[in-house]
Structures are given as C-alpha cells and as structure tokens.
N, C-alpha and C positions, 0 to 999 in steps of 0.2 A: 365551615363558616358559621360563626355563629348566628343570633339571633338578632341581636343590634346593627351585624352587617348587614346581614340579608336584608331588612326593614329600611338601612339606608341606600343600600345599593338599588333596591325596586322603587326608592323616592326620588332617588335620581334618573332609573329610566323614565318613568315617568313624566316628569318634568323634559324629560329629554325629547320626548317621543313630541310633546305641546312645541318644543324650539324647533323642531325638525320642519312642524309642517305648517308655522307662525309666519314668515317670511311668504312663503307661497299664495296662504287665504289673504294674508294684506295686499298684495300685488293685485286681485282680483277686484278689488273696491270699484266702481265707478266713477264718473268725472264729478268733482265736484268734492269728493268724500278725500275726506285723510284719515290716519290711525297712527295710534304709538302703543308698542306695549312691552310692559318693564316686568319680569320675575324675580325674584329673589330669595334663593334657600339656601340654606346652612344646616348641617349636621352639627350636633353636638355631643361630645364625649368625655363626662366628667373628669378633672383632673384638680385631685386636690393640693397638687403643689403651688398651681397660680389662682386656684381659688375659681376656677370653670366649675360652675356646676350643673349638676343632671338635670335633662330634660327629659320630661317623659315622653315625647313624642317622638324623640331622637332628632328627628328632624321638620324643622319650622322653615315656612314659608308664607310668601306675599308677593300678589300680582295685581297690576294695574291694566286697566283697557281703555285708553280713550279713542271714540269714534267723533267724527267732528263731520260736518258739512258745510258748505260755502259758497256764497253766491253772490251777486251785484249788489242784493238787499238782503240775504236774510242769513244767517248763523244761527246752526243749533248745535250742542253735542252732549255727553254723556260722559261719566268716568266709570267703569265698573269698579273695586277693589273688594279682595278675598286677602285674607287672613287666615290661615290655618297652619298653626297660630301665628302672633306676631314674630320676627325677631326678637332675640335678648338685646334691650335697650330700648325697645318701642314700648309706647303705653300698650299694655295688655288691654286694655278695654276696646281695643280697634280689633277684637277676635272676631271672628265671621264675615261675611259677604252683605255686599249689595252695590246698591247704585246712589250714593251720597252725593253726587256734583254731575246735574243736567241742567241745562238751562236753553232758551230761545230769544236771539237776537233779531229785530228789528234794525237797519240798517236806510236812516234816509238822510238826506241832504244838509237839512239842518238840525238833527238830530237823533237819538237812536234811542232803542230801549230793551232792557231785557228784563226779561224773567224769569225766577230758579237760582243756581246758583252762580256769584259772582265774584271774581279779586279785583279790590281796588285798592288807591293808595293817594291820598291827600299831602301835595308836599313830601316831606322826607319819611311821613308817616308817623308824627307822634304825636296825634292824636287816631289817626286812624289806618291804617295798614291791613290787608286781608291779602294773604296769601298761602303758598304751599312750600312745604321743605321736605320732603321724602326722607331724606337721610337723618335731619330729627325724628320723625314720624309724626310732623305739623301741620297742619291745615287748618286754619278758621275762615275759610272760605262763609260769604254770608249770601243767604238761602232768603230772598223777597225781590224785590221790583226795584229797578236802576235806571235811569233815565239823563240823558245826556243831550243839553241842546247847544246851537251853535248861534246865538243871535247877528251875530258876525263873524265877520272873520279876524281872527286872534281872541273872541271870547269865548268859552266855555264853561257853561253852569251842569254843574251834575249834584243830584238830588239822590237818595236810596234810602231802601227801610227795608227790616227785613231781620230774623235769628241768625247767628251764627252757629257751623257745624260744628259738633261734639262725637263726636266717633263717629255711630252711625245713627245719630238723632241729631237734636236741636238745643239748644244751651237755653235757660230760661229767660234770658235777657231776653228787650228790643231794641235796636239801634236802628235811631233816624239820623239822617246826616246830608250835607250839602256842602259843595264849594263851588268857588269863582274863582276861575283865573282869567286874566285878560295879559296878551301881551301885546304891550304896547307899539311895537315895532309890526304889527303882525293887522293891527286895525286897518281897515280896509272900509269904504262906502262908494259903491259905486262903482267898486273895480280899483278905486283910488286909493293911495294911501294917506289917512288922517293927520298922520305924523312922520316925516321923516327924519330919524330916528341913525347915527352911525354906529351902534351899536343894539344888540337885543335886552329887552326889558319885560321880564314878567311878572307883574303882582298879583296875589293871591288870597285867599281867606277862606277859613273850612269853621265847621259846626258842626258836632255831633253830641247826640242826646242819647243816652241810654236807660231804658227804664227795667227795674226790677224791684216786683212786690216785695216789704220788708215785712221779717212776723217773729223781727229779737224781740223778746218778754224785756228788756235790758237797756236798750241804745234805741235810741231816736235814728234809725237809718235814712238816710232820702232814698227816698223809688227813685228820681229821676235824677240824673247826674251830667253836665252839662259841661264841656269842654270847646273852647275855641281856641285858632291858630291864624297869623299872618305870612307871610312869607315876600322874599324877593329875591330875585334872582337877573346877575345884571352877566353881559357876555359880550366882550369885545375879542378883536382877533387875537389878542396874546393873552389877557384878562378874563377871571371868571370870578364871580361871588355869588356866597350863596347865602340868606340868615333867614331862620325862623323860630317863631317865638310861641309857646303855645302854655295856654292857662285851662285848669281843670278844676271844678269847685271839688269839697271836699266830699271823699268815697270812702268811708271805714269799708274795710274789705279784710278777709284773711292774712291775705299775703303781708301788708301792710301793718299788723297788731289792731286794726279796727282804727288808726287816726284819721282824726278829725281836721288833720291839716289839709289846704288845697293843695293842690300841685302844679308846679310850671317847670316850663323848658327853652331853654335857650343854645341853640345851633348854628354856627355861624363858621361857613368856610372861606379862602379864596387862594386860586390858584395863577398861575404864571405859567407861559409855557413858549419856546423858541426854540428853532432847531439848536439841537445839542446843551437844552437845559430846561429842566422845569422842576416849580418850586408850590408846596402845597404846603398852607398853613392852617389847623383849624381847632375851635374849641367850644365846650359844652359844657352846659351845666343844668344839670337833668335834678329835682327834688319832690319826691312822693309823685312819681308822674308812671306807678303800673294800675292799669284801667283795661280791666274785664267787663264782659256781658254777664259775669255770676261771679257777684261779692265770695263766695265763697270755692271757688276753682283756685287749683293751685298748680305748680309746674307752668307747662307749657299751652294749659290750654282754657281755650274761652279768651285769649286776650288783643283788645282791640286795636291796638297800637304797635308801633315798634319804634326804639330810642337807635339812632343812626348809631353805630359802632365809632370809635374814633382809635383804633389802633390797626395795626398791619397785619393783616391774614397772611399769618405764613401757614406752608401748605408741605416745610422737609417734618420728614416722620416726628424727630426728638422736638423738633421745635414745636411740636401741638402736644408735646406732654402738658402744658402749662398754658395753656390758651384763657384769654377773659371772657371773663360774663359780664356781661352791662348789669349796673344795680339800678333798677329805677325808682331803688327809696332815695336817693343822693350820691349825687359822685359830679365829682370838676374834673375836665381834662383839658390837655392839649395836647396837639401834633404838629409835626413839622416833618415836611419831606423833601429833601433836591437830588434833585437827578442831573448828573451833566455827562457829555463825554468826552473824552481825553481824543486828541487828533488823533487821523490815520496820518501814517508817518513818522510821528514822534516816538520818543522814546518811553515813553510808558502806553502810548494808544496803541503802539505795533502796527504792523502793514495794517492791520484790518479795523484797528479802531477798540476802544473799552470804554464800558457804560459802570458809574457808578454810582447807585444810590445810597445816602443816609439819610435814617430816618428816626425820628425820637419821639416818643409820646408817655406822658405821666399821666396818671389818674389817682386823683383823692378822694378825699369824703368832703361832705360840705360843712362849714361851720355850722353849728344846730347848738340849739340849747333847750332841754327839755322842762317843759314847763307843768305839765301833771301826766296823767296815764294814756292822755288820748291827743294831746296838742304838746307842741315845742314852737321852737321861734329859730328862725335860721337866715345865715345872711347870703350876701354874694360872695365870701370870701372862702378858698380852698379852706378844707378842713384839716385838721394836723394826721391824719392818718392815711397812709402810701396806702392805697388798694393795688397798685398796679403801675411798672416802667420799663417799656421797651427800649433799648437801646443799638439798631443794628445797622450792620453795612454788609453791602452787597455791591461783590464787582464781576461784571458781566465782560469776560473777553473772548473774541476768537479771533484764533492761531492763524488757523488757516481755513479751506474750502471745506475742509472735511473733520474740522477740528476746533470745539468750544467748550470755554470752562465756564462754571459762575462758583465764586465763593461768597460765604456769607456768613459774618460771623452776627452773637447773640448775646446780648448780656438785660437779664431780667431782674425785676424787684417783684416779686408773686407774693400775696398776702393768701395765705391758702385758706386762714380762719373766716375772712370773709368772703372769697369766691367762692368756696366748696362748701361755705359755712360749715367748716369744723369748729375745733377749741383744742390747744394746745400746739398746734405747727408754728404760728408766727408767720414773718415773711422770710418769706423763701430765695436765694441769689441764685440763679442757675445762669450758667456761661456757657453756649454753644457756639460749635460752627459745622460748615459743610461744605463737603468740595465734590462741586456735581462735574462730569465730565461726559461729552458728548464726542463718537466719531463716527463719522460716514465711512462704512466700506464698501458701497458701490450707490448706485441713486436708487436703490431696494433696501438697502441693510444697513442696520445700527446696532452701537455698543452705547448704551447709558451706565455710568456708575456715579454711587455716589459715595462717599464717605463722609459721617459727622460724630462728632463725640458731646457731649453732654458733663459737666464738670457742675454737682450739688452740693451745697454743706449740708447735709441733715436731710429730710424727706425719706427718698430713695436711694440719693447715692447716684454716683455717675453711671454715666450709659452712652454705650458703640452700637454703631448702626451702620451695616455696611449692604451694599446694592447693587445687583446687576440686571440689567435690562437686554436682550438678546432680539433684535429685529431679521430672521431672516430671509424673510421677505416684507412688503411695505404692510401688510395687513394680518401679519402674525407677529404677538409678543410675547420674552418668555421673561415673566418677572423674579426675580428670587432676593429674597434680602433676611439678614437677621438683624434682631436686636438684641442687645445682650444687658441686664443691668450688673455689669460685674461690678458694681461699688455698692449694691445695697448693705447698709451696717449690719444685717444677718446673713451670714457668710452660706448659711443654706437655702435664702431667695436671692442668688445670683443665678437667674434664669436665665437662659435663651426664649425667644419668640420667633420661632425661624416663619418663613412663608415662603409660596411659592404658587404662581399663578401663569398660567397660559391661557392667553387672549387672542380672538378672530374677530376679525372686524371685513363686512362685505356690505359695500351698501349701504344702507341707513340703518344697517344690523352688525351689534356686539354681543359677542358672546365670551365669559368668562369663565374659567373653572380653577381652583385650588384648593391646595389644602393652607390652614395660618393655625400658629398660636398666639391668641390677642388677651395683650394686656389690658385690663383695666384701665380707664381713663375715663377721659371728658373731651365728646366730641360738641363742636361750636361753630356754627355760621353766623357770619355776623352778629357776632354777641349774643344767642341767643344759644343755648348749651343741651347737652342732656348726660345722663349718664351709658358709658360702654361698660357693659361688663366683661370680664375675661372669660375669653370661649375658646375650645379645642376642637378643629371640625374640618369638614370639608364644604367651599361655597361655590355654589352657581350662581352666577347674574346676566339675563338677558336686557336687553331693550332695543327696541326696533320700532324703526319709523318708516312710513310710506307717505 
C-alpha cells in the first residue's frame, strides 16, 4: 500500500473511531441540554483529466459541535468548529479551530435579550439577513447585544448592534439596526381584541446603519451608510401577499466599481391556493442594493443582506449544472407558478390522481444609463439583456400503492458571461428533462431511479445522468449514479463522473460513506453561489442530533 493510502486510510479510522463513540457521549447530556454534530471529510486524488487537483494533505476535513441549553427563561449555547483544512470549495481562510458563535439568552414575558452571537432576519431580508449555509461555507452571524420587546400583543420591536463574523474574527464594520412589526389582527389590550380583523395583517419597518472608517487618499467615502425598508404582509384563508420596498443611501464598495449611486429594492409576491390548485405570482427589481460591513470584502463574505431568490430550486443532478446567482447590481424579474391536480378516476389522473406543476420565470438587467465613472441613471423598466429563463413542467403521478413517477422536463436561457462572469460564452439554451421512478417492495424496501438527459448548443455539450437508489431495509441506502458528458465538443473530455454512496441512518444519527468523481460547477442556495471544484476522492459525512 502505498503512502497516500496509508495516510488516507488512518484519516478515516480516525474519523471513524470519533462516529463510533459520537452517538453514545450525546445520549449522556442532561435534561435541559441538546447537541448536534456534523463532520465532513473527503480524500483527494489528483486527476488531470477532469482538472482534480492535488492536495497536500490528501485529506481535508470539517466539524461542527453545537451544545445548547434551555430553560423556561434562559438559553445559552456554543458552536465549536475545526478546519483542518477546509474542503475544496470552502473559503480557505476558515483553516483552524475555535469557538466563533456562543451566545446568552435572557427569555421574559415581554421581552428578551441576548448576547454574543446571533441570526436575524428583517422582512424578506434585504436590508438585513444574518444567517448560516454550511454547504457554502457561510456564516455572518453578528456577534453584540439583541434585544426584543413585546409592548403588546401582535407588536414587536427588536433593536441590535454589534460585528459581524469573518472566519474566525470580526469584520471591521458596525451594524446598528431595529425593526417594528405590528400585526394588526394580533393587537390585543386587555386580553381583548383591538380590531377585529377577517383576515391577518402585518406591517413592518426596519433600519440599519452601518459604519466603517474611510482612509481612500481618492473618494470622499461615507463611514456610515444608512438603509431602510417597509413591508406588508396580508393572509386570508385561500389568499397571501407579500411586498417590500427597501432604500440604501449610496455605498462605493469593491463589489460594486466604487458607485456613487444609492440603492433600492422592490419584492412583491401573491399567492392562491385550494384544494387541487395553487397559483404563485411574483416580481422584483433589485438596483445596486449589495451591502456589506467592509466596503472592501468580496464573494460571500461580510454581507448584510439577502436579495429573495425569484426562480425555482431544482434539486435533479443536470438541472444544477446551470443554477442562478442573484446580481444585486440590477436585475428585473418575474415568476409564475400553478399547480393543479387532474381527478382520481379520470382518465389522465388515473386511479390515484396526478399533480402538475408549471412554472416560468425570466430575469433581465435594468435599464441604466451611465452617466460618468462613478453615477449612471436608471429606470423602472426591464433592461434589454436576458440574464436568465426558466421554463418547466413537472407531472407528479402514482400508479399505484407501491408505484410513483414525477417527470420533469427544462428548458433554459443561461447568460454564462454574466452569471459566472466570463467573456465569450454568450447565453447559453440548455433543454432537460428527468424521469424519477419510485417502488415499494415491502413497507422496509425501495427502488429509486432516475434518468435525465441534458441537450447544450455550445458550453459543454450534452449530458446523461442515470440513478439507482437501493433501500434494503428502512434506514440503509445504497446510492450509485453516473453522469456522463458524452457531447462535450472535445471528444477526449467525454468523461464519466460515476459515484457511489452507502448511507445509515439510526436515530437523530446519519452516517455517509463514498467514493464520487465531481465535476466542476456552481453550487447555489437560494441565489447565493460558490464555486465546486472537481475532486476525485473518497467522503464521509456524519451529523447527529440528540
């Protein structure tokens, strides 16, 4: 054996030996106390045909600890996280250990308070959003004093200040901030209701201020930077709307070329919904609205906000070859979704009934007109350039008690030069579809497959993706799937990416092992992206909760 095995194979005892006796120490916690804890390692094995390249450590990993406690009044808990090192795709700078997110809740009647660190989220979040995404390798959780009162019942004021996290320090910025919601429907004095009200109503209003010393030799920067938002939110029993509107004075920043323009955002959904149909309409228009705690932070981090996503998270392999990123220099969209079902009985709903969704969403640029180096002029009206358009349908039917299909097919307009910000691809057409199939062979065991094919002009070229899923008892899975891109126009990157994974599941405990070869891409939650690189390896992944 050689020397990269040996080195891999004692990283995974290792690791091994921590899952073996993980499950048992958490079982042991006292009343009061929870935990969760997540690993994640990967081998890696140079391979210069799909462009894997060598790591020196052979193999890289990442664990998470959270210890929590809880009580009538009070909450406090901790996250530990270790890096040695990151995965390929994680910011590097999150290499090493420690304790980045502990905090202490106060928990009273009319109000609470914490201190350390915390996620919050104002509205839909675009002005202020602080949360965690593991699988980016995300986090601006903000690290000061939070405070929540309740003056009545259906109001709530919440106030906070405090840095946000930067790997395993503090980002230079400060963010103060506060919001009001009241719902109306929810006012109470006395035990009584103020207003009766046949539907719910809540209106809202946020402020956040962030300050950071300016020391360009060059631009007149503001230190403090001042963003507000309205919101409202109406909810009858088949009826929902949602719209908010948020204004940012002007931030010269990196990201942005240093303009001097302000920024706003307009979000506005509503949906419909009755048995055997529901209809989702919704549209946005987001302009110079990315806003960081450091003018100068770029990617994914130090940023205060999040711009609501407006297209459809698919989740089959091919279909995330081509996933969006939200631009929050400018972009107009829209969406539309219906869902209805076809009778049980009829002759397309079959004995058991079929659900059919379409769903369509475009997204442009904004009209803009550049006016010198650091200001342009822009209106309400879509811009002439397609960033992005989904086009799909999905039909969900089953056969029988032990028997379900969903198909789904895909037709895209991908503008690669500005999503991925290249120069020279143009937009891209790619036409998918997938035919997933499910069967019961006893009330323990299952068969999943899938098949989907990928049809490109240019890029990569088409691509097969075939699946099987083996359940042979309720809490063992055996995964295996390839993908193949047998159309790429260089007839010697027609690669396979075979994989293969066996999963245990006991308890509030999953255990994963495989070997994969992963392509290159772009992975994306909720519009918010990073880059994967291609790896050749073998992975473990735990996570367990008590």
């Amino acid at each position: 054996m050689n020397r990269t095995m040996r080195y891999t194979w004692l990283a995974w005892f290792s690791v091994g030996l921590l899952l073996l006796f993980s499950e048992h120490a958490l079982s042991q916690l006292p009343a009061g106390w929870r935990a969760d804890l997540q690993v994640d390692a990967q081998s890696y094995t140079p391979d210069s045909a799909i462009n894997a390249p060598a790591v020196r450590e052979k193999v890289l990993a990442q664990g998470f600890f959270n210890l929590l406690y809880s009580s009538e009044r009070l909450r406090l808990g901790l996250r530990y996280e270790a890096y040695f090192n990151p995965l390929l795709g994680i910011d590097p700078r999150y290499e090493g250990n420690g304790i980045p997110y502990r905090f202490v809740q106060y928990l009273g009647d009319r109000f609470d308070v914490t201190v350390g660190n915390s996620y919050e989220q104002f509205g839909s979040g675009m002005i202020l959003r602080t949360y965690e995404e593991r699988s980016l390798g995300f986090d601006n959780s903000l690290d000061g004093v939070r405070l929540k009162v309740r003056p009545l019942d259906g109001v709530q004021l919440t106030a906070l200040f405090g840095k946000q996290r930067a790997f395993f320090g503090l980002g230079p910025g400060i963010i103060r901030a506060a919001d009001l919601s009241v719902e109306l429907h929810q006012l109470r004095w006395d035990e009584q209701p103020i207003l009766d009200l046949p539907f719910a109503l809540e209106l809202g209003a946020s402020v956040v201020s962030k300050y950071q010393p300016a020391a360009d030799p060059l631009l007149r920067l503001p230190e403090n930077v001042f963003a507000y938002a309205t919101r409202l939110s109406l909810t009858t029993e088949r009826w929902n709307l949602y719209a908010e509107w948020a204004y940012k004075i002007n931030d010269p920043q990196q990201t942005n070329n240093n303009s001097f323009n302000p920024g706003d955002g307009l979000y506005i959904s509503t949906s419909y919904s009755e048995e055997g149909f529901g209809l989702l309409l919704a549209a946005k228009r987001i302009d110079n609205m990315d806003f960081r705690s450091d003018r100068g932070a770029i990617g994914n981090v130090l940023t205060i906000n999040f711009l609501p996503p407006l297209t459809k998270v698919h989740t089959y392999r091919l279909f995330t070859l081509y996933p969006y990123a939200t631009q929050p220099y400018g972009e107009f969209g829209v969406q539309g979704e219906m869902t209805f079902s076809l009778a049980r009985g009829s002759l397309l709903g079959g004995r058991y009934g079929t659900t059919v969704t379409i769903n369509y969403a475009r997204i442009h640029s904004i009209d803009s007109t550049k006016l010198d180096a650091f200001t342009y002029r822009s209106t309400w009206k879509p811009g002439k350039v397609l960033f992005y358009q989904d086009f799909n349908v999905e039909i969900q039917r089953t056969w029988s008690r032990q028997f379900k299909t969903t198909f789904t097919v895909v037709a895209l307009a991908y503008n690669k030069d500005v999503i991925e910000v290249k120069t020279g691809y143009g937009t891209i057409y790619p036409l998918a579809f997938v035919l997933e199939s499910q069967y019961k062979l006893s009330a323990h065991s299952a068969i999943r497959t899938e098949l989907s094919h990928m049809s490109v002009r240019g890029d990569m070229g088409n691509w097969a993706f075939a699946l099987l899923e083996y359940t042979p008892i309720s809490n063992v899975y055996l995964t295996v799937f390839d993908e193949w891109n047998y159309g790429n126009p260089e007839p010697e990157k027609r690669y396979h990416y075979p994989s293969i994974t066996l999963t245990y599941v006991t308890g509030g405990t999953r255990l994963a092992f495989g070997y994969a070869k992963q392509r290159a891409g772009i992975l994306c939650v909720g519009g918010v992206c990073r880059l994967v690189p291609a790896s050749n390896g073998f992975s473990l992944n735990l996570s367990s909760t008590l």
